[in-house]
C-alpha positions in Angstrom: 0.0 0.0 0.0 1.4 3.5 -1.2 2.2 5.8 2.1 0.0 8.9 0.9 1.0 10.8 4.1 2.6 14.3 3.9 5.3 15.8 6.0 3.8 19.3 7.0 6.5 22.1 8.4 6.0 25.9 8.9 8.6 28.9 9.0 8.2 32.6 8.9 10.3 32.1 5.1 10.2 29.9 2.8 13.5 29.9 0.2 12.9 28.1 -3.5 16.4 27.8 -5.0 19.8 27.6 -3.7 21.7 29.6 -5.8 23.7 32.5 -5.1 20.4 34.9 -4.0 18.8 32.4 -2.2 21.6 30.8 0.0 22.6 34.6 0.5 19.0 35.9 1.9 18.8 32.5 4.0 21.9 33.1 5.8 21.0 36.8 5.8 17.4 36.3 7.7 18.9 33.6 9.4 21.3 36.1 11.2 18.5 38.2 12.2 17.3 34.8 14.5 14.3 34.6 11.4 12.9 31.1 10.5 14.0 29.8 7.2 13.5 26.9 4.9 15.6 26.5 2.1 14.6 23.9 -0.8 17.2 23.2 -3.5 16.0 20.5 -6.0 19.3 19.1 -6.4 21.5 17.0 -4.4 24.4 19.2 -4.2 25.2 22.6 -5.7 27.9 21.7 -8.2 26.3 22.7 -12.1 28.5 22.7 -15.0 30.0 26.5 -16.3 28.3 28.6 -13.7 28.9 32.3 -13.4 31.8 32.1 -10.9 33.0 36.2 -11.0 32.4 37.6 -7.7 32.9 41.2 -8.3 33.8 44.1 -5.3 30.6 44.5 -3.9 30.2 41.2 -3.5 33.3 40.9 -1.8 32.4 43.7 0.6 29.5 41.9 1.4 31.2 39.0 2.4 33.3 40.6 4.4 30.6 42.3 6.2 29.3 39.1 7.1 33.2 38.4 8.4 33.3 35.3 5.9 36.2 37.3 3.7 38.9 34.7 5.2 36.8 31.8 4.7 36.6 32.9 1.3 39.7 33.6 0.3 40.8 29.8 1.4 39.0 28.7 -1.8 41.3 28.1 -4.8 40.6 31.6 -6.8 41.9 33.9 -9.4 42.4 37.9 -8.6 41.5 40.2 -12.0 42.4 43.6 -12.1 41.6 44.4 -15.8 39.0 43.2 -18.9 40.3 44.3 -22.2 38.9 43.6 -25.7 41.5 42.8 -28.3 40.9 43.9 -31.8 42.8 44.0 -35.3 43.2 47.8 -34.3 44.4 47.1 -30.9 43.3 46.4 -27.7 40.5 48.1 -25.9 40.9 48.4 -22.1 37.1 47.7 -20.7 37.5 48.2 -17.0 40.4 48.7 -14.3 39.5 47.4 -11.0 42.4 49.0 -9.4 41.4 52.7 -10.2 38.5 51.6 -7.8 38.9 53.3 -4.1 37.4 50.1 -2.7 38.4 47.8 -0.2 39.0 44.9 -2.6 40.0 46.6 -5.9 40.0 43.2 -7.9 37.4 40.9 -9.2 37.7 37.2 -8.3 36.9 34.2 -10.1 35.9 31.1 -7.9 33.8 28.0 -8.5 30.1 29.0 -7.4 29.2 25.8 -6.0 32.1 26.3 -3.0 30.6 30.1 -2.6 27.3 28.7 -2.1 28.5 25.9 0.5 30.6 28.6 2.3 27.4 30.4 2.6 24.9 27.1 3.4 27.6 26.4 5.6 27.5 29.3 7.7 23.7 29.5 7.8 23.5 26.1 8.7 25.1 27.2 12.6 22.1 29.5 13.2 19.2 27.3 15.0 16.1 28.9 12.7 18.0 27.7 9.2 16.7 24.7 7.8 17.8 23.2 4.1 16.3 20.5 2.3 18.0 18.7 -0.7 16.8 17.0 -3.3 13.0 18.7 -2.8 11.5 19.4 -5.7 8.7 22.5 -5.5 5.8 21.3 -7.6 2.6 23.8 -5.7 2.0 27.0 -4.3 0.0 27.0 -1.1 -2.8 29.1 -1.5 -5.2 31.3 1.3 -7.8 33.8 0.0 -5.9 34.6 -2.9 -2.4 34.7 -1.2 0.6 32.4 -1.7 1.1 31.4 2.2 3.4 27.9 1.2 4.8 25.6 -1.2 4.0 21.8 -1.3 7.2 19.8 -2.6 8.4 16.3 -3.5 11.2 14.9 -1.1 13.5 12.4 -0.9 11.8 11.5 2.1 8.5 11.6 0.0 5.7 14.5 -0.1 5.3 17.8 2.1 4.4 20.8 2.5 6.0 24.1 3.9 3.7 26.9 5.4 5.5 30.5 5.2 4.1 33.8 5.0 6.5 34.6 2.8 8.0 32.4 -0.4 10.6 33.3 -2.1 11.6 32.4 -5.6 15.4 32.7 -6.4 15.2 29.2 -8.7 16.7 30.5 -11.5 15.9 31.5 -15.6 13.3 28.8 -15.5 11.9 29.4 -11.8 8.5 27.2 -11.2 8.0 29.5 -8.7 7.4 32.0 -11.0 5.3 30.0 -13.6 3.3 29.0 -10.7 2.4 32.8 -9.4 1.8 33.8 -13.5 4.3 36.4 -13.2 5.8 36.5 -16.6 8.9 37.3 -18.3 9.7 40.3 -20.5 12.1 39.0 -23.3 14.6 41.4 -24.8 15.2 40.0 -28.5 17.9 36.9 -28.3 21.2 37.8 -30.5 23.4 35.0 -29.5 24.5 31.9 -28.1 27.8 30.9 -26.2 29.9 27.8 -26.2 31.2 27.0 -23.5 34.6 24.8 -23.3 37.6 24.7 -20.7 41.4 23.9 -21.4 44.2 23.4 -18.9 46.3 26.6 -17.9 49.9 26.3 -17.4 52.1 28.2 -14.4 53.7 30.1 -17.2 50.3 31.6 -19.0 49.5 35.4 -18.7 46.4 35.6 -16.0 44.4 37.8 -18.0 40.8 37.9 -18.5 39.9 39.1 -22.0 37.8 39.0 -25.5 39.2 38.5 -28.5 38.0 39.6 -31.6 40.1 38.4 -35.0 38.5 37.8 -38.4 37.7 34.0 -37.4 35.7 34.8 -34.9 35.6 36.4 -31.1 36.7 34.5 -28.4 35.8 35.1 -23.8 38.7 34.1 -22.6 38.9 33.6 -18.4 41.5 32.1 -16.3 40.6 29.8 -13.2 42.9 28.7 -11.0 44.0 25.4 -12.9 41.9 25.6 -16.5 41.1 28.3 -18.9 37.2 28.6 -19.4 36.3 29.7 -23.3 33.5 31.1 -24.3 32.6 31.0 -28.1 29.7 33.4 -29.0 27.7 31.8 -31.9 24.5 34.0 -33.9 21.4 32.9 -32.3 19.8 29.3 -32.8 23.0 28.4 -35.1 24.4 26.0 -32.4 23.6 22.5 -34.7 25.2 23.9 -37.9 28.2 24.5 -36.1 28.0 20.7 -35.0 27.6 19.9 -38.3 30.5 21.0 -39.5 32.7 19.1 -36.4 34.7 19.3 -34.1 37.5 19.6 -35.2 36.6 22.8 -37.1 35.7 24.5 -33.8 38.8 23.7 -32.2 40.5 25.0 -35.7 38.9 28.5 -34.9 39.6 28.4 -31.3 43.4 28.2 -32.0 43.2 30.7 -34.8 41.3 33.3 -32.6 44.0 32.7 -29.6 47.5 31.2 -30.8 48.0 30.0 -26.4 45.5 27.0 -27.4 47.0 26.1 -30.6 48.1 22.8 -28.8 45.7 22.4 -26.3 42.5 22.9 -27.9 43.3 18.9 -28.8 41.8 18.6 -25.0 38.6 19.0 -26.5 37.5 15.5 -28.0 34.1 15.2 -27.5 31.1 17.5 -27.8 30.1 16.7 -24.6 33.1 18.8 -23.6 31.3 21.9 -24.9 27.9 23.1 -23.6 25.4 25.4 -25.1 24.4 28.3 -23.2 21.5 29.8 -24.8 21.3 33.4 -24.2 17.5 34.7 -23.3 17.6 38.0 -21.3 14.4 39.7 -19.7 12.9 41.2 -16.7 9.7 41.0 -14.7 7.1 44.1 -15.1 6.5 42.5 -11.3 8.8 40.9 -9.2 5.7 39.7 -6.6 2.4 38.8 -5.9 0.6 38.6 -3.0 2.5 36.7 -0.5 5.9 35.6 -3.1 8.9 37.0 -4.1 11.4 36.3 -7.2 15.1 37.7 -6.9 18.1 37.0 -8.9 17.5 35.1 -12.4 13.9 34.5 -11.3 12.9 38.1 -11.4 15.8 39.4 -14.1 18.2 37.2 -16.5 21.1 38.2 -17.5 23.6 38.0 -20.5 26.8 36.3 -19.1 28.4 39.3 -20.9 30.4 41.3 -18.1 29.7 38.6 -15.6 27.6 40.6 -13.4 24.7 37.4 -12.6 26.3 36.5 -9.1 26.8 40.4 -8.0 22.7 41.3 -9.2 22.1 38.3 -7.0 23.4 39.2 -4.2 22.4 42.9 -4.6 19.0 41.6 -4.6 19.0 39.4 -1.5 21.2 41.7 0.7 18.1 44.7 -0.3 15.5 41.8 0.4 17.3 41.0 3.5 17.2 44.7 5.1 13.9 45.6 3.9 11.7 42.4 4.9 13.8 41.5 8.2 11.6 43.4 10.8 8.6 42.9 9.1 8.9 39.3 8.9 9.9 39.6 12.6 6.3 41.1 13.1 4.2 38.9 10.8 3.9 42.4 8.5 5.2 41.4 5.0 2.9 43.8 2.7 2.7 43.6 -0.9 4.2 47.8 -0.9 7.2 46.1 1.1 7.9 43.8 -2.1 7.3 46.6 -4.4 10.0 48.7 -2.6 12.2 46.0 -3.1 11.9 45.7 -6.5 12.1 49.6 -7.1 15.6 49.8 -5.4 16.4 46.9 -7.7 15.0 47.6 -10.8 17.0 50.9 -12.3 20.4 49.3 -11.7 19.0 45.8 -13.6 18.0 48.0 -16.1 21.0 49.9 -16.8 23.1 46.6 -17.2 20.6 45.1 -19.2 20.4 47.5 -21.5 24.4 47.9 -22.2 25.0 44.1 -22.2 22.3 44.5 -25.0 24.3 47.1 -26.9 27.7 44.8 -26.6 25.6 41.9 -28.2 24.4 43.6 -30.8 27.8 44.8 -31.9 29.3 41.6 -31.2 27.0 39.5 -33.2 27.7 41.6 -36.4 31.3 39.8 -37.3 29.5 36.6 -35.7 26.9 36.4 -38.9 29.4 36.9 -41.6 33.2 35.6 -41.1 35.8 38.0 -41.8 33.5 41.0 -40.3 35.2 43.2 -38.4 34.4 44.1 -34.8 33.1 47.6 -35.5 32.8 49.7 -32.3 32.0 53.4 -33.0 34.6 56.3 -32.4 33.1 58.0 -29.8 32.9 54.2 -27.7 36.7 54.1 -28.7 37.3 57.2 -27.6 35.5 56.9 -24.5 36.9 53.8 -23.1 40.4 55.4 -23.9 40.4 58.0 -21.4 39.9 56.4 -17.9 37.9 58.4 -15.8 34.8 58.0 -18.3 35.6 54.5 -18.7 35.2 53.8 -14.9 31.4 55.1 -14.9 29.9 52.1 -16.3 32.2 50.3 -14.8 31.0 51.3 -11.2 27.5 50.9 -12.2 28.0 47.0 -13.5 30.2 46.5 -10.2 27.7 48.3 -7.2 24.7 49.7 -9.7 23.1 53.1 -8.5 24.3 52.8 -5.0 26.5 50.6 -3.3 24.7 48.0 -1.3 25.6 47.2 2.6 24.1 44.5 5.2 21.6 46.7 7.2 23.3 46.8 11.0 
């Protein structure tokens, strides 16, 4: 006989998603002694070619929650300069070191050891739960209000009673789907290819794109591998199959003479994945009694790395605006709304410019031997530094720098 009980549990928030946003709010409410229940549908946190930049404010985050040391134990790669490299020269992008910052640098890491760090630490307050492997396929509903989630379990079914859920699940958030809270797509340009190769002691540690008249070419070091990305036009991922393997890794090494050897590392397709580039934003990041952050309420181009820092920009305002009033049982729907509206202008902003880089990226992409075109006045303006390091502080902190509320 099937055992058609369900495990029932209540907490003052419930957390759908442990990526970077959600296991960031839950150890962020669980400071402030709130209830939380985390529910990650997989078994551990490790997914292939995740964003992995953490940029300054992120790091001053982290060290405002005193887990800097604990961070810097992981293996990681310090970047203090993005350049674009063109026929005509290269293009210096960004500087972290002009910043007057505590952590003038930008540092690559594997995600899935950021978000254990920060399980991890949640995990030694008493009112932080996390389940694994629970699988969010309901919304709880109350006279019109989301007040819990029902779930499949390893351990079976169950349900989680919250007066507040929040969905930080990702691009393709159920939580979402499930309120009717739909996406805004900005028009898709391009696709990515994603490979890695090993890195030698000897190699320059540079983070840079290439652009030469075979193609353009995201090149990022981690401590032990180089990850690639290879931007392809839009939907054209199975006639670049088609023409094999070994033609990819031709281009690779034509685009970026380092891997002329080593792009023989790559010997099955399996070795590549295809990140398929959709970028929107939510008209309304809630409904009554839900909440999406991070991917779930905004994707973003992986162009400029700035998924992880939005993130946690987004659960660090969430944080400070619904602490008390989840404290007092008070979470209004304006509460939710002023969340989104100190979000939603910096989102915006980087949105909008990663869509101008794609758009002038995907030109040489359509037609081989293109050049790169970027206007004179963009050339001019990332030439002289000051200018340069406006957008710059906008990708890295948005409108306003963002600190744990005391």
């Amino acid at each position: 006989m099937l055992d058609t009980s369900v495990s029932v549990s209540q907490t003052s928030c419930c957390i759908v998603g442990g990526g970077p946003a959600g296991a960031m709010l839950g150890l962020l409410l669980a400071r402030q002694n709130i209830p939380v229940m985390l529910l990650e549908s997989h078994m551990d946190f490790d997914r292939d070619f995740r964003g992995d930049t953490v940029f300054p404010s992120v790091l001053d985050v982290v060290y405002e929650l005193g887990l800097i040391e604990k961070l810097m134990k992981i293996p990681h790669t310090k970047i203090s300069k993005l350049s674009m490299q063109t026929p005509k020269g290269v293009i210096s992008l960004a500087d972290y070191s002009r910043l007057r910052v505590r952590f003038p640098h930008a540092t690559i890491l594997p995600q899935p050891n950021f978000i254990s760090m920060l399980i991890e630490e949640a995990k030694q307050y008493p009112h932080f739960q996390v389940l694994m492997g629970a699988q969010v396929d309901g919304l709880l509903l109350e006279n019109g209000k989301v007040c819990g989630v029902r779930y499949r379990g390893q351990s079976g079914r169950g349900e989680i009673q919250a007066q507040l859920v929040v969905g930080a699940d990702g691009r393709f958030s159920r939580v979402r789907k499930m309120a009717g809270l739909e996406p805004q797509f900005a028009e898709p340009t391009m696709d990515i290819l994603w490979t890695r190769l090993s890195r030698k002691p000897s190699d320059p540690e540079l983070a840079t794109v290439i652009q030469s008249d075979k193609g353009i070419l995201s090149v990022s070091p981690r401590p032990d591998i180089w990850q690639l990305g290879y931007p392809i036009p839009k939907g054209s991922y199975a006639r670049v199959h088609e023409r094999g393997l070994e033609a990819l890794r031709r281009s690779i090494a034509s685009i970026e003479p380092l891997f002329e050897e080593r792009v023989n590392e790559i010997k099955d397709w399996k070795q590549v994945s295809v990140f398929s580039i959709q970028t929107y934003c939510l008209k309304r990041w809630y409904a009554p009694g839900v909440l999406l952050i991070g991917d779930s309420a905004h994707a973003m181009s992986p162009i400029a790395g700035a998924g992880i820092n939005l993130a946690v920009q987004d659960a660090v305002t969430a944080s400070n605006i619904l602490g008390d009033k989840l404290k007092a049982k008070d979470v209004q729907l304006a509460d939710m709304e002023q969340i989104q509206r100190a979000r939603m202008l910096s989102v915006k902003l980087i949105q909008n410019h990663q869509q101008k880089l794609q758009k002038r990226l995907v030109k040489p992409l359509e037609k081989e031997g293109t050049p790169l075109s970027l206007p004179l006045m963009m050339r001019v303006f990332f030439s002289i530094p000051f200018l340069r390091d406006i957008p710059m502080r906008v990708l890295l902190f948005g409108l306003r720098p963002v600190h744990i509320k005391a």
